[in-house]
C-alpha positions in Angstrom: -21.7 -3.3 -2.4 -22.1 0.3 -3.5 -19.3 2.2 -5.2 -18.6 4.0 -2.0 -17.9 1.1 -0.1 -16.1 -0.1 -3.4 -13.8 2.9 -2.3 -12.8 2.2 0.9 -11.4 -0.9 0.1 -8.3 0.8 -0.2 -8.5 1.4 3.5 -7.9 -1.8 4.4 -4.4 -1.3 2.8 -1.3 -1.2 4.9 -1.3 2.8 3.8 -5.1 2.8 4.7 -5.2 1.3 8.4 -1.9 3.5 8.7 -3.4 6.5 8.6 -7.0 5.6 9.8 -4.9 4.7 12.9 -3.3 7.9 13.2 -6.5 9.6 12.6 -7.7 7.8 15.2 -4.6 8.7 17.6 -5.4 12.3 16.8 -8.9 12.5 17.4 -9.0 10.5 20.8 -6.4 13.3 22.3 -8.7 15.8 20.6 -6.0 17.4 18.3 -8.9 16.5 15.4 -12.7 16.7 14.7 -14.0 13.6 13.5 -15.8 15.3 11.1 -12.5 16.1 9.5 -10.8 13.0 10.2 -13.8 11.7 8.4 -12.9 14.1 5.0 -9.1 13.1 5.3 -10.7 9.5 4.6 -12.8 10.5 1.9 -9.8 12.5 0.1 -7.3 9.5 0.4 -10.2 6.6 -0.9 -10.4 9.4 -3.9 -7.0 9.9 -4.1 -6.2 6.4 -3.8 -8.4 5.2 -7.4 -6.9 8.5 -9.1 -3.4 7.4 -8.4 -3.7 3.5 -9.1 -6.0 4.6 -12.7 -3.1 6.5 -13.9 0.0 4.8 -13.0 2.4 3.3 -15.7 3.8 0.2 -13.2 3.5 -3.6 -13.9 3.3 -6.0 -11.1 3.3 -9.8 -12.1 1.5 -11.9 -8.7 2.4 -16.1 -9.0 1.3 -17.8 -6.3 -0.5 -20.5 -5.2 -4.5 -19.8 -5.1 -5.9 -21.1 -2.0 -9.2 -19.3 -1.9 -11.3 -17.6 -4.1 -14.8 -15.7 -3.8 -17.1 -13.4 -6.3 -20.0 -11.6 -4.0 -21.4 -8.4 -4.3 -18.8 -7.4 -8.1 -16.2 -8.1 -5.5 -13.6 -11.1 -6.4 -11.5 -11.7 -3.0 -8.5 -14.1 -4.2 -6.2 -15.5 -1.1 -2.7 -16.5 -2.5 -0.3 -18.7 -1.1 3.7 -18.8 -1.6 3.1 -15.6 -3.5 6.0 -14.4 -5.6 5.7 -10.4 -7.0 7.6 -8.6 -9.9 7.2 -5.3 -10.4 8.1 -3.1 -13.5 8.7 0.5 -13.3 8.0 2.5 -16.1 12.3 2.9 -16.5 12.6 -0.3 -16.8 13.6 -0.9 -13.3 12.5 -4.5 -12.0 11.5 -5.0 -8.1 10.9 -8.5 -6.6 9.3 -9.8 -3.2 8.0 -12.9 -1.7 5.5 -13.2 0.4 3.9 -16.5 2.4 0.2 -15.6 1.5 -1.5 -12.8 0.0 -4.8 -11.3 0.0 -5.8 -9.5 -3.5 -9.5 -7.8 -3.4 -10.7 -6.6 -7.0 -13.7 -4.5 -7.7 -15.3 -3.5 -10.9 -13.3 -0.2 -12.6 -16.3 1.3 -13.7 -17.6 1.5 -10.1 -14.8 2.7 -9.0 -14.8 5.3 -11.1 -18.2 6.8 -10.7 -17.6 7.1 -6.9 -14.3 8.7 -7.4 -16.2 11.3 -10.0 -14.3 9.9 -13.1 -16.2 8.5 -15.9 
């Protein structure tokens, strides 16, 4: 998998498909050239790495593991009765349950070239 493709794993986010979608919308009634719904992508797969690098959150995932695969630098985990705890950098504690999860890891360092960090 190159590191491009490493980036637009973020697209497949709930965040991602949202706005791929309304890109999408917006080019089929013309109010957008693909060309630029095409550099929107780009600037939020970027944007996306930058953001997640530097953040200062902790998120704790117990679950059940039902699936797991390595291909390509890519782990692909598929979680069951998944239970999530996040930590904000106040102190301030989130949970949330979900019935199954998917988690899809990629190599930092790959990530980083593509995103023009080193």
């Amino acid at each position: 998998m190159s590191a491009q493709q490493n980036l637009e794993l973020y697209r497949r986010s709930t965040l991602g498909m949202a706005l791929t979608d309304a890109l999408d919308d917006m080019v089929t009634s013309g109010e957008l050239a693909p060309m630029l719904a095409m550099k929107v992508l780009a600037e939020f797969d970027k944007s996306m790495a930058s953001e997640l690098k530097t953040t200062n959150s902790k998120l704790t995932i117990k679950g059940n593991l039902h699936t797991y695969r390595f291909c390509d630098n890519v782990w692909t985990f598929l979680l069951e009765d998944v239970c999530l705890k996040s930590v904000n950098s106040q102190g301030n504690t989130i949970e949330h349950s979900a019935p199954s999860m998917k988690i899809v890891a990629c190599d930092g360092k790959i990530l980083g070239d593509a995103a023009g960090h080193t």
